[in-house]
N, C-alpha and C positions, 0 to 999 in steps of 0.2 A: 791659515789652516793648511795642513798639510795633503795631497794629495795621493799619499801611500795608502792600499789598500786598509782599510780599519776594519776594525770587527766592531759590529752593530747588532745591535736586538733592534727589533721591530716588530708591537703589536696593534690592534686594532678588534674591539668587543661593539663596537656599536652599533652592530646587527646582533642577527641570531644565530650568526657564527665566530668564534674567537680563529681569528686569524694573525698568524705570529711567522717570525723568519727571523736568519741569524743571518749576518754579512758575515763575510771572511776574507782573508786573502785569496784561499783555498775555493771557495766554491759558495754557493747559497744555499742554505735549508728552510723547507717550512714546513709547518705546519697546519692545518683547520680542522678545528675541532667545534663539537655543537657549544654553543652560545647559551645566552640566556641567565636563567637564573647558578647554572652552575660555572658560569666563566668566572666566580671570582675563586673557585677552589679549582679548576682546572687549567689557569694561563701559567702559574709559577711554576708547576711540574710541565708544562710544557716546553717554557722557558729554559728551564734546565734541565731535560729532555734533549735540544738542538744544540747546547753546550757539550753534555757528553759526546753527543754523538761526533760532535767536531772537534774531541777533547780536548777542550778553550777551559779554563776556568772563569769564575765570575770575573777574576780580577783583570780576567783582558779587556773586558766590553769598553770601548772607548766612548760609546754615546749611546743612549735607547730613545726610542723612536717610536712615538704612538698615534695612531688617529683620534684627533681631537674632536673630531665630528664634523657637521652634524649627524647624531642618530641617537637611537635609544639612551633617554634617560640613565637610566642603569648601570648602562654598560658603557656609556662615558667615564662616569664616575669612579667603574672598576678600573678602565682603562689610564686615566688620571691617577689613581690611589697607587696602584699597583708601579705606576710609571716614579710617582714622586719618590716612593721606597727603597727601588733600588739604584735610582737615580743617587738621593742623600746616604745608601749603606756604600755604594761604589765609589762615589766621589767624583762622580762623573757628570757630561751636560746633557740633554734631550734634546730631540729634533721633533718639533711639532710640524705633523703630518693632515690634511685635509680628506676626513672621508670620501669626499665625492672625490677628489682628484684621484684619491686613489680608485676608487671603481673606474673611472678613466682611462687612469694609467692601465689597468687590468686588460680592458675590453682592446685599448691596444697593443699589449702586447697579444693577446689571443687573433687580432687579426690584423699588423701592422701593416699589412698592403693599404687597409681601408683609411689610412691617415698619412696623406701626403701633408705637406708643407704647407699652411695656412686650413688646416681641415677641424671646421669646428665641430663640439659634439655637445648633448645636454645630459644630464646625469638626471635619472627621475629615481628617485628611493621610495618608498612604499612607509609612511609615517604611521598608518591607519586611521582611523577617526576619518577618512574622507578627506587624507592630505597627504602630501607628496612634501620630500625634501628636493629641490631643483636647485642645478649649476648650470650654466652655460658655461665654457672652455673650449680654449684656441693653442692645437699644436703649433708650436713655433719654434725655430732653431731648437729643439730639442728639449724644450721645456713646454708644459701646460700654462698657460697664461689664460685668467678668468678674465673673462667679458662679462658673465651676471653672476653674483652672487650669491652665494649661497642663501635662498630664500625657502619660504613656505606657503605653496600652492593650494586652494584648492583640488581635487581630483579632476575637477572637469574643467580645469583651466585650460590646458594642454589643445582638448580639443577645441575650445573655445577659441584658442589663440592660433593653432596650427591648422585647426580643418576647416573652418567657417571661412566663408570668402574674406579676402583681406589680404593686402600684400604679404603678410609674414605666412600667409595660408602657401602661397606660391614656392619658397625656399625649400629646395632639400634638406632632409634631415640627417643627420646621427642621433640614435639616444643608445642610452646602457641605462642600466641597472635593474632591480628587482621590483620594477613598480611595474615592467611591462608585463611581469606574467601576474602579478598580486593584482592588478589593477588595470585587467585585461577588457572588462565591459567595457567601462570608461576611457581607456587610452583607444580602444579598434577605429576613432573615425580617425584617429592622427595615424595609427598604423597602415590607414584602409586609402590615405588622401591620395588624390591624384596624382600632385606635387612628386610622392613618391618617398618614400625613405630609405636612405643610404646603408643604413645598418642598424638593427634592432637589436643590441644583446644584451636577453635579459637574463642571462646567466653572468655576468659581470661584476665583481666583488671588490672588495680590498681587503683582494689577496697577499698571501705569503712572500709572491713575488712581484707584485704590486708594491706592497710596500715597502722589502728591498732595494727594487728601482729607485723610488722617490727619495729614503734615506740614502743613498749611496751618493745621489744628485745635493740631495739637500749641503750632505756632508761636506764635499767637494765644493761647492759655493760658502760653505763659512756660516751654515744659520744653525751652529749649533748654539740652544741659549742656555741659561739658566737653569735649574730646577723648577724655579716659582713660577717660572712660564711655564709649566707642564696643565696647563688650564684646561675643561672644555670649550666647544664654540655649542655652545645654545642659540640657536634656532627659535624652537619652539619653546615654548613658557606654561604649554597647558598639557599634563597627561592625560586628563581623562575628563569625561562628559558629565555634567552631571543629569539628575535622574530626566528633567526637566528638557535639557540637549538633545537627549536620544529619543525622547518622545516625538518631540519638533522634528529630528533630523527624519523619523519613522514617518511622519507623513508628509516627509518633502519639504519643508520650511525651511532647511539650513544645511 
């Protein structure tokens, strides 16, 4: 794989923000825009939105680049459809991207002092239903390298695991993501522990240039694949409670 600058698209819907970026030789663009149910008529004029602006045509894009997840249902899906389209109209490969890693990647570039060399961090997403998406991840020579997988928490795991006595109660912390403000009752004894926390940012996304970063990385290493690999990562198997759930979960049972 060659190492000269490429020009890459890069998006990611699996919040409730569509966040997108253009690599260049020239420079980085991004965008974020609101999410949700209008990210599937909103990413492609976005997309070609950061083409103009860099007056690239389609037919530069050497590789597109999307977060596979974990996150919203939906907006995987969108992020997947949208990706395989113009992946097979261009003729070109994809770089599958890790949601969390990028909220990750995010919170360090917004404060790379706070990540020396071996500095681990946990990525807590905000799933609702009373669950969290959770990564553990280890800066290292220059790359994110996961220690826990991308799993699916209860909400009161964290404290469970991080503030109750117990040796992991003792480890300083990093977290990012959007679960520390969505899911702020519940995470304050892990915020609040003695132990201490490293860095809290719960404005931390997979952003524009988040995701830039990691394609650029990915690129440069040779993981461009396929089309058909343009897959989600599913996590979670269940959207929604039923009537019978939310009763139970109302009075504490689950």
């Amino acid at each position: 794989m060659s190492v000269t600058p490429p020009v890459l698209l890069a998006l990611d819907t699996a919040t409730d923000q569509i966040h997108a970026a253009l690599v260049t030789p020239e420079a980085t663009r991004v965008r974020r825009l609101p999410g949700g149910a209008q990210a599937s008529t909103a990413l492609l004029p976005a997309l070609q939105g950061l083409l103009a602006e860099a007056g690239h045509p389609w037919s530069a894009v050497q590789a597109i680049a999307f977060g596979a997840g974990p996150g919203a249902f939906t907006g995987l899906r969108t992020a997947c459809s949208v990706t395989q389209g113009l992946a097979l109209g261009l003729g070109c490969p994809v770089l599958v991207l890790d949601t969390l890693k990028a909220v990750a990647e995010d919170a360090r570039l917004r404060a790379p002092a706070a990540f020396p060399e071996g500095a681990g961090l946990w990525v807590l997403q905000d799933v609702r239903m009373g669950e969290l998406y959770v990564a553990a991840l280890t800066w290292v020579s220059g790359e994110w390298q996961t220690t826990v997988a991308p799993s699916l928490w209860p909400v009161q795991e964290p404290a469970r695991r991080w503030a109750d006595a117990g040796a992991e109660a003792d480890v300083p912390l990093r977290l990012a993501g959007n679960a520390l403000a969505a899911c702020g009752d519940a995470l304050a004894p892990v915020l609040n522990r003695v132990a201490g926390v490293l860095l809290a940012d719960a404005d931390a996304c997979p952003s524009g240039a988040a995701l830039a970063s990691l394609a650029a990385r990915a690129w440069i290493r040779g993981e461009a694949v396929d089309v058909a690999w343009a897959l989600p990562t599913y996590v979670r198997d269940k959207v929604a409670l039923t009537t019978a759930e939310r009763a139970a979960a109302a009075r504490g049972e689950g």
